[in-house]
C-alpha positions in Angstrom: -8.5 -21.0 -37.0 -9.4 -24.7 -35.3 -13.5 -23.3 -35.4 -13.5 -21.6 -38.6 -15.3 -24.3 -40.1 -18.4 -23.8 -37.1 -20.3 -22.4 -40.3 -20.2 -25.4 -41.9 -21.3 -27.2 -38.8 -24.2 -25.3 -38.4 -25.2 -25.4 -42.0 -25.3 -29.4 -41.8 -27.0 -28.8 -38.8 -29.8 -27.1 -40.7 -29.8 -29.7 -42.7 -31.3 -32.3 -40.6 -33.4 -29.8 -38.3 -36.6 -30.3 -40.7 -36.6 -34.0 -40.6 -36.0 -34.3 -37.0 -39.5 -31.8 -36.6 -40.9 -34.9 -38.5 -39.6 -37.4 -36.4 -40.6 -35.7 -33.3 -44.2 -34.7 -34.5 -43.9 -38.9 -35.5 -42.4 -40.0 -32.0 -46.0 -37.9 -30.5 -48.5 -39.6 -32.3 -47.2 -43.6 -31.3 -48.2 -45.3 -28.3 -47.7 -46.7 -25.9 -43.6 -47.8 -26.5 -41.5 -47.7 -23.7 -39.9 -44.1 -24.2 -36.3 -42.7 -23.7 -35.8 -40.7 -20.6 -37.3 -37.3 -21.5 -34.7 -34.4 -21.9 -34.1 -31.2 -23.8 -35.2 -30.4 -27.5 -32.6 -31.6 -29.8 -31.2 -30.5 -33.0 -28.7 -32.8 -34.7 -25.3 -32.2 -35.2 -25.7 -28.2 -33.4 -27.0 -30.0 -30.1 -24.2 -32.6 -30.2 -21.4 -29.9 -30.9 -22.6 -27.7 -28.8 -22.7 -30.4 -25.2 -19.3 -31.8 -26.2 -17.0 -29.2 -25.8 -17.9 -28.8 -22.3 -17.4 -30.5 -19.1 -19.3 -32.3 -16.7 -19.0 -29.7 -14.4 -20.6 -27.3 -16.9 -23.3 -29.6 -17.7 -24.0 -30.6 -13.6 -25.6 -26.8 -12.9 -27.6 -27.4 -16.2 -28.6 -30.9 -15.2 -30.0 -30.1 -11.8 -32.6 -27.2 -13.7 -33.5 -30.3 -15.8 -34.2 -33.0 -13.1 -36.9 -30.3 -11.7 -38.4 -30.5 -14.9 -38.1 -34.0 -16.3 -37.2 -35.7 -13.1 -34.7 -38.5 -11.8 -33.5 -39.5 -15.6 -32.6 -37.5 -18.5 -31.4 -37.6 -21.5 -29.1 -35.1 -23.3 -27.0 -35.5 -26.7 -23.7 -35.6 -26.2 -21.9 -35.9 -29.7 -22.8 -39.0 -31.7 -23.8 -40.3 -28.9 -27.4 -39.9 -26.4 -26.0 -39.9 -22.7 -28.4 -40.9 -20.3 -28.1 -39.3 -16.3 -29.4 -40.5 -13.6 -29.6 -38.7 -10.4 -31.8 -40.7 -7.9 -31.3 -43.4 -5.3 -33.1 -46.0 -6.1 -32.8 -45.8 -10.2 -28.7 -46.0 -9.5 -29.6 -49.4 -7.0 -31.6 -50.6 -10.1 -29.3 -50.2 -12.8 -26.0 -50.8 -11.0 -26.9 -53.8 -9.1 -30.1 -55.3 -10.0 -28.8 -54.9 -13.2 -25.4 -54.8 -12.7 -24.0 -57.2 -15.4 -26.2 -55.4 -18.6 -24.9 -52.0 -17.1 -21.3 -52.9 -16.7 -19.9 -52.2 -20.4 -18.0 -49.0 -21.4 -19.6 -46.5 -24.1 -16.9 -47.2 -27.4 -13.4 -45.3 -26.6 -13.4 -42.0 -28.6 -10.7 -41.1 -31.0 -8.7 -38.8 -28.4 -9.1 -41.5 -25.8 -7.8 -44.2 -27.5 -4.6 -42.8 -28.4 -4.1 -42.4 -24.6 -5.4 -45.7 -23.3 -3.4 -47.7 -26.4 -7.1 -48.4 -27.5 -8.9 -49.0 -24.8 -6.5 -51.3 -22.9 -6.6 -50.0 -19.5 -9.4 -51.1 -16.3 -11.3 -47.6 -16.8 -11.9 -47.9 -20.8 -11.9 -51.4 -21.4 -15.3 -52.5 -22.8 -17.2 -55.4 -20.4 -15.5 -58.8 -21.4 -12.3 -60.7 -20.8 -9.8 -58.3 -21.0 -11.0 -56.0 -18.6 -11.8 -59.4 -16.7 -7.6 -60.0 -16.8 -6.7 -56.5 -16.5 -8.9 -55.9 -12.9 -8.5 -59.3 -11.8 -4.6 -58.7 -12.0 -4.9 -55.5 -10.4 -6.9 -56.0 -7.3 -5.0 -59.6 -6.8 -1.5 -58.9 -7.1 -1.7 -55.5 -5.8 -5.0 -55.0 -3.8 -4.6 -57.8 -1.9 -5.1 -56.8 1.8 -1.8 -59.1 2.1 0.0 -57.1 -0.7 -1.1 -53.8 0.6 0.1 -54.6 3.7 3.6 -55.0 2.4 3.6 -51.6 1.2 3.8 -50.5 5.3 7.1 -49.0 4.6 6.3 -47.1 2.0 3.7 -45.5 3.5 6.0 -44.1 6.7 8.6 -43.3 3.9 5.6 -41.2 2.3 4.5 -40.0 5.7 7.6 -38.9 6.9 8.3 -36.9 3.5 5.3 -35.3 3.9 5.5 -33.7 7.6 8.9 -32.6 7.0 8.0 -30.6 3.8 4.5 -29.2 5.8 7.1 -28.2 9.0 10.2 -26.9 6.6 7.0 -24.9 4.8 5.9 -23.6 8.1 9.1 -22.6 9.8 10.7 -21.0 6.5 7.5 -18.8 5.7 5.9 -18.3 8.8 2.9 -17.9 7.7 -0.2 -20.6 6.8 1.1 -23.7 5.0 -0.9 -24.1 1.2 -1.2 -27.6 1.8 -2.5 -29.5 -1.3 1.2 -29.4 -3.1 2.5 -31.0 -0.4 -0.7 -33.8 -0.4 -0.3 -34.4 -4.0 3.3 -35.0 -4.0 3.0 -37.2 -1.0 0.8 -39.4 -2.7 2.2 -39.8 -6.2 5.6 -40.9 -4.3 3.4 -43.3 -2.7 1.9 -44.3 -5.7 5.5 -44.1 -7.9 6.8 -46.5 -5.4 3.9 -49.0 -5.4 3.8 -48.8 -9.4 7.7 -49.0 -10.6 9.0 -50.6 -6.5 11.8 -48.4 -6.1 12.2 -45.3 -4.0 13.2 -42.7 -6.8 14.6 -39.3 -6.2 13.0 -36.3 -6.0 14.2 -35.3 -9.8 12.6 -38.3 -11.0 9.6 -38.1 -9.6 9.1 -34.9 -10.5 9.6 -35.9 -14.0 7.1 -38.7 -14.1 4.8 -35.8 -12.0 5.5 -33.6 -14.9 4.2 -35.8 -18.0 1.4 -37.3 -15.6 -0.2 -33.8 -14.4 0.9 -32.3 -18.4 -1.9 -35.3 -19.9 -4.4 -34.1 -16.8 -4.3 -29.9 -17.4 -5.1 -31.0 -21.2 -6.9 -33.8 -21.2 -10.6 -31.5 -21.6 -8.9 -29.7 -24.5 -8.7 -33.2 -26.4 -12.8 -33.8 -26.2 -13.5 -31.9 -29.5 -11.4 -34.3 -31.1 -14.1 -36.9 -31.0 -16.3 -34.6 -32.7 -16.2 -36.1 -36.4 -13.0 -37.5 -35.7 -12.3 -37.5 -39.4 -13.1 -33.8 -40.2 -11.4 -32.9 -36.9 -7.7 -34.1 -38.6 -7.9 -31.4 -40.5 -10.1 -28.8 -38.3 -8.3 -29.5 -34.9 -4.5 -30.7 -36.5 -2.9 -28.6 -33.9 -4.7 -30.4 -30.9 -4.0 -33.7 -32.2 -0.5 -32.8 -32.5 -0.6 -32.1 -29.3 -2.0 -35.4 -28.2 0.5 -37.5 -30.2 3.4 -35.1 -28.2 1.5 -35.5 -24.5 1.8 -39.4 -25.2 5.3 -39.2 -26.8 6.5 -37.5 -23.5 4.9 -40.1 -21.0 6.2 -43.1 -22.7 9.7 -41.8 -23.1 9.6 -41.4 -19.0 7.4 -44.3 -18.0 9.0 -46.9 -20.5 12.6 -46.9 -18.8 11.3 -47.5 -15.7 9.5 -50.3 -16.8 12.2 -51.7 -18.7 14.3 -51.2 -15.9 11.6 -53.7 -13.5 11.8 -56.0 -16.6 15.7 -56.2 -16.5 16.0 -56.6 -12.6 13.3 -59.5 -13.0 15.4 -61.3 -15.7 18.7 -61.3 -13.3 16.4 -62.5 -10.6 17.1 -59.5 -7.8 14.1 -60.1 -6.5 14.5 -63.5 -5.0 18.4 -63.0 -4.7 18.5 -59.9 -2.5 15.0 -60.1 -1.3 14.9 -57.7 1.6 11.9 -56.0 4.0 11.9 -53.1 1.7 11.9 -55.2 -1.7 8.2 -55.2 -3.0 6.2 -56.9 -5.7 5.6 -53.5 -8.0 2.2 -53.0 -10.5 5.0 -52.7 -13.2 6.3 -56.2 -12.1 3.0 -57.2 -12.9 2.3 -56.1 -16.1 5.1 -57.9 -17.5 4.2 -61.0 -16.1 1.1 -61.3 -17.6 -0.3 -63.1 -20.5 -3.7 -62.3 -22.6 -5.1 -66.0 -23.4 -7.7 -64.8 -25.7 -5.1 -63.3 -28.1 -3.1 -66.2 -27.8 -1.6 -66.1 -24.9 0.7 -63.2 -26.0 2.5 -60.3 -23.2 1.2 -56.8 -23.1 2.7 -54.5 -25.8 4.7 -51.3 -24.1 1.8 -48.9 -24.9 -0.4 -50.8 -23.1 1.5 -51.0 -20.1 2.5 -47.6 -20.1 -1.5 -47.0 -20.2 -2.2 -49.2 -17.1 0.8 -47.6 -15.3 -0.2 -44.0 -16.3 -3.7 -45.3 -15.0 -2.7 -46.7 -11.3 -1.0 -43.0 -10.8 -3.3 -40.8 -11.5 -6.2 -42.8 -10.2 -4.7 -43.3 -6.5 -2.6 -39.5 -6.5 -5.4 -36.9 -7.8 -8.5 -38.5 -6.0 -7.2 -39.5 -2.8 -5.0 -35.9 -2.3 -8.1 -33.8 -3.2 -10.5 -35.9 -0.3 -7.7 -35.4 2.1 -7.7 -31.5 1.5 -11.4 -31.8 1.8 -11.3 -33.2 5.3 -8.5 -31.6 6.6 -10.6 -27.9 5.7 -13.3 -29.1 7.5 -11.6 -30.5 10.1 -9.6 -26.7 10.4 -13.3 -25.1 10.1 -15.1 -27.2 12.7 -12.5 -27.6 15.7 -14.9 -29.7 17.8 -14.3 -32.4 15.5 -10.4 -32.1 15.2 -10.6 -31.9 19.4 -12.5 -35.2 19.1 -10.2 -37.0 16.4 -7.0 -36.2 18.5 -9.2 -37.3 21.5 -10.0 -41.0 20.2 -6.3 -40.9 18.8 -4.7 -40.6 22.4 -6.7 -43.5 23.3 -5.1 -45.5 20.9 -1.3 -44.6 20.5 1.0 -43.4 22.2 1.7 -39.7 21.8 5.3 -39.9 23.5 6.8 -42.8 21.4 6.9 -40.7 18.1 5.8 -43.7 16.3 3.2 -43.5 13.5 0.0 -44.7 13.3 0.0 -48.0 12.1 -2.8 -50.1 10.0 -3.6 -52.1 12.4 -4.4 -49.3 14.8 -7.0 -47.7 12.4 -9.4 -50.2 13.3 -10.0 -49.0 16.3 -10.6 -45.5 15.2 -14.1 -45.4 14.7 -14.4 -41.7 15.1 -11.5 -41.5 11.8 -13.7 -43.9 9.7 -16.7 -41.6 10.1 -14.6 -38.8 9.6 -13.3 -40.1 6.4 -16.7 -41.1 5.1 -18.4 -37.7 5.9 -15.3 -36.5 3.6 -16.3 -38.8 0.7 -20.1 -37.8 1.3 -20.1 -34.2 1.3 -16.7 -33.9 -1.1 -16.8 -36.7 -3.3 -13.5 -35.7 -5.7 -15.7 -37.2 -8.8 -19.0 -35.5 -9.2 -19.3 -38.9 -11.7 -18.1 -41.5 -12.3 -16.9 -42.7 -15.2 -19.8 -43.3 -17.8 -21.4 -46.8 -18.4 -23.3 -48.5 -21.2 -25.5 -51.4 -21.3 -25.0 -54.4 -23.4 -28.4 -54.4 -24.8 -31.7 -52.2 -24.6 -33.0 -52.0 -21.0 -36.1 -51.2 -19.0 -35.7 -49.1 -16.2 -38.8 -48.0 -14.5 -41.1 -46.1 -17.5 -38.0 -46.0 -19.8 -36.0 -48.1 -22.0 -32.5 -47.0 -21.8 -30.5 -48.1 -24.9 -27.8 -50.6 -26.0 -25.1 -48.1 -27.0 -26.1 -45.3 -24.7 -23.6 -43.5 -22.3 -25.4 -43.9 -19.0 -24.1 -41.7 -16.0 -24.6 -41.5 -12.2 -24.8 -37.7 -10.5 -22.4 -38.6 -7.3 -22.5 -35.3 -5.3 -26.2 -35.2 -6.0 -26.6 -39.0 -4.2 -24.8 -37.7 -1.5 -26.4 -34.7 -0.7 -30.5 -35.6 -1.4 -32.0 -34.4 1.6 -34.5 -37.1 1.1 -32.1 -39.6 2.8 -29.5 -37.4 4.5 -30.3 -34.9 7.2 -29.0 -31.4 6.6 -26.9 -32.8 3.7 -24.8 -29.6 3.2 -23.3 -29.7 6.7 -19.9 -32.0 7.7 -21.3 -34.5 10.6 -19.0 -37.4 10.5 -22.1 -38.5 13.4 -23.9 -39.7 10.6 -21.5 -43.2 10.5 -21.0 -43.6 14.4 -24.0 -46.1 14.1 -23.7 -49.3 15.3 -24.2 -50.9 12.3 -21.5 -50.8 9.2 -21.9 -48.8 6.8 -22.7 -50.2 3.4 -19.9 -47.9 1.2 -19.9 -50.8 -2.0 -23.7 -50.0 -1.7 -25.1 -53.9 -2.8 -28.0 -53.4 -0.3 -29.2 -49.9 -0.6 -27.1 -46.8 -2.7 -26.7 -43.8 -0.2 -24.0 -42.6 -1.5 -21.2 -43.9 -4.0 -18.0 -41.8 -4.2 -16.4 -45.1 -5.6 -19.0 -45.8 -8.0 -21.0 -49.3 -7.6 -21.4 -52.8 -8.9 -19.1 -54.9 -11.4 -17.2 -51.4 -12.1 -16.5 -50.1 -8.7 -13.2 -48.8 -8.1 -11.0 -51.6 -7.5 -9.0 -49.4 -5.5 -11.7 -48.4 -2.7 -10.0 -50.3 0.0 -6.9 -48.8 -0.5 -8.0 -45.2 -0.6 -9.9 -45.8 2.3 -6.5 -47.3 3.9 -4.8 -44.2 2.8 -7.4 -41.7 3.8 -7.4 -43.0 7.4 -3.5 -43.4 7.5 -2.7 -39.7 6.6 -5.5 -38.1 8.4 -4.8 -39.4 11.4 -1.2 -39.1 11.3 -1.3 -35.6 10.5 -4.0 -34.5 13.3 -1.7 -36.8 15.8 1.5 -34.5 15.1 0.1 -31.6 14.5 -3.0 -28.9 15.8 -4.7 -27.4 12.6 -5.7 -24.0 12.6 -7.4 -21.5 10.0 -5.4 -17.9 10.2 -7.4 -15.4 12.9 -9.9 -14.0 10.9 -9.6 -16.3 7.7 -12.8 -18.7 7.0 -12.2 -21.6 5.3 -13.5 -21.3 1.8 -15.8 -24.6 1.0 -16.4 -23.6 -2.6 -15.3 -25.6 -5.3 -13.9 -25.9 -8.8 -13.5 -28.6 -11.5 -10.2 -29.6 -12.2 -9.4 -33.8 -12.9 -11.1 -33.5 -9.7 -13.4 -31.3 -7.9 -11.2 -29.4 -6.0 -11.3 -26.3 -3.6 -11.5 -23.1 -5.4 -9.3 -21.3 -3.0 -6.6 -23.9 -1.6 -6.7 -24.9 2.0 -4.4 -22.3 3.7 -3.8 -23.6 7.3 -1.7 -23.0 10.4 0.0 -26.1 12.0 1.6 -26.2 15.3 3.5 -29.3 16.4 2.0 -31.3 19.5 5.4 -32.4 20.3 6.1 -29.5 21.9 
């Protein structure tokens, strides 16, 4: 019943097609103007329906036809809205840092998304200004901090040691090739639980938060038709929005407690009474704290906080779990490199102590860092980032691109132009054992940019990094990875939050202990 009214739409549609044939026979006889990035035919409202009930990842096959045929920008109408793709090198150095600060807004929260980041108060949605100036600074201060992260040491062996007894209790009870991204994901949303609400939960907690978290992720690409005529969609799409309203009603009846639990142990001052090595400054902790000085100083509402909460897990579990499967299948299909890795790990650690890697032995792993990168090259989790706009109309190259417009960044296709990257398509972590440092934030040259780039990088790069580095390395030291005899390692992929392998990573692990 929800597109029973997809008549209607097409008869409005109708409409307007006669007067756009005007405008574009118009558009052909002016000058010289700089131009929008060329793109597609378009025919109001049928165009715009038609792109926004699919997915990136249904548009990306599309998109690389089109940059064959219109080249390294295009344009495409997505909704209300034109959104603007760019798929090249140098155009992403250009607008990104050249022109970082006019390319550093957010395109307008849509009606589904603002219900779910308490209107557009989170780092991801917030539009270019002082709050988003609060919210990241906070973030990436109190919590990013190489001394903060750091103090999180403990939680990552807590992590660590959860996740190799659940990969050996999986082998030993089935006896048969461990599915290994369960384990990864629930591994790094503990991590992520502990550094967000500071205390080590139980497993049917976590599980709960896990629950409303992943529940908003499976149906988060049902809610995009919502922003289609938000107002018509009321009545069109009432039981998706019901369904929004009950996704959000569930996370903040989990997440709030928690919060309000941080809040209470603040107010009786545990934290300087009882202070112990374990005790930790959480994101929640945070939150709380701070003040918004342009709306008069006032604290963050609960919504809000739930949103930047809800925010921190799902950016650090989904993105860095889905890269680690990445590198452990390759590092299962291409043994030479796993021979290698355990190679330069011996000549740093101690196999016999059964201690764990440590952060301050990674940096002398240079072998794991360009294993790592080679993971974020050839599997970046995002195949975009998240979209920009500019502040006001902009030149770039030939084209204006316009104040208003959604402007997005092809990531995969970056790191795979065999313009810049030999044999893109094959995993050769040789490509970073250079002597010089490779330039991951990209301010001198974009080769690659799994994070993103300029003013709206992920915050959190240096932490995924940290974790990337910490887990692989832990789990090739205590453990040999092995594909079943005659099972290839599947590299094909699928779009889920992430991009994820379409058949899981299915591996053998024997212990090097013994």
């Amino acid at each position: 019943m929800e597109f029973s009214w997809f008549t209607v739409v097409v008869s409005l549609s109708l409409c307007f097609l006669f007067k756009s044939l005007l405008n574009l026979f118009s558009s052909s006889t002016k000058s010289t103007k700089p131009k929008l990035p060329p793109g597609p035919p378009n025919i109001p409202i049928l165009t715009a329906f038609h792109w926004v009930r699919k997915s990136f990842a249904d548009i990306e096959p599309f998109l690389r036809k089109l940059r064959n045929q219109y080249g390294p920008i295009i344009t495409l109408q997505i909704g209300h809205r034109k959104s603007i793709f760019i798929t090249s090198h140098d155009l992403a150095h250009k607008a990104l840092i050249t022109h970082g600060s006019t390319f550093a807004d957010r395109p307008p929260a849509p009606a589904a998304s603002r219900i779910l980041s308490a209107n557009g108060h989170n780092i991801n949605t917030a539009p270019y200004g002082p709050l988003w100036r609060l919210l990241r600074r906070n973030l990436t201060s109190e919590i990013l901090h190489p001394s903060r992260v750091r103090s999180y040491g403990h939680a990552r062996k807590w992590v660590l040691d959860i996740l190799l007894n659940k990969l050996k209790e999986d082998a030993i009870d089935s006896g048969k090739p461990v599915c290994v991204m369960e384990h990864f994901q629930y591994a790094m949303f503990c991590l992520l639980v502990l550094m967000c609400f500071g205390d080590k939960l139980d497993d049917k907690k976590i599980r709960e938060i896990e629950f409303v978290q992943r529940d908003l992720l499976l149906n988060v690409s049902k809610f995009n038709v919502l922003n289609f005529f938000p107002r018509f969609g009321k009545i069109l799409f009432r039981k998706r929005w019901n369904l929004l309203y009950k996704v959000r009603e569930n996370q903040e009846k989990v997440l709030l407690p928690l919060i309000y639990a941080r809040k209470e142990k603040m107010e009786k001052g545990n934290n300087k009474d009882h202070a112990n090595e374990e005790e930790v400054t959480a994101y929640a902790d945070t939150l709380l704290n701070l003040n918004v000085p342009e709306e008069g100083g006032r604290k963050l509402k609960d919504q809000e906080m739930v949103s930047l909460c809800s925010e921190f897990l799902n950016a650090g579990t989904d993105t860095t779990s889905t890269a680690l499967q990445w590198i452990i299948a390759n590092i299962v299909k291409h043994q030479d490199i796993q021979a290698r890795l355990f190679e330069e790990i011996k000549g740093v650690v101690s196999l016999e102590s059964g201690d764990e890697i440590k952060e301050e032995d990674l940096h002398k792993m240079p072998y794991l860092k360009a294993v790592v990168l080679e993971g974020l090259r050839r599997h970046p989790p995002g195949h975009f980032v998240l979209p920009h706009a500019v502040t006001e109309d902009i030149r770039l190259d030939e084209y204006v691109v316009p104040k208003g417009a959604s402007v997005n960044f092809m990531v995969a296709e970056l790191g795979w132009d065999p313009k810049v990257w030999k044999d893109p398509m094959e995993f050769k972590p040789e490509r970073f054992c250079g002597e010089e440092v490779f330039d991951i934030n990209g301010s001198r040259e974009i080769k690659m940019m799994p994070f993103g780039a300029g003013r709206r990088i992920c915050p959190g790069l240096g932490l995924a990094l940290l974790h990337l580095e910490y887990f692989v390395a832990n789990l090739v030291k205590e453990f040999e990875w092995t594909a079943e005899t005659g099972d290839e390692v599947d590299l094909s992929e699928k779009q889920e939050f992430t991009t994820v392998m379409k058949n899981p990573l299915r591996a053998r692990i024997s212990s090097r202990q013994g």
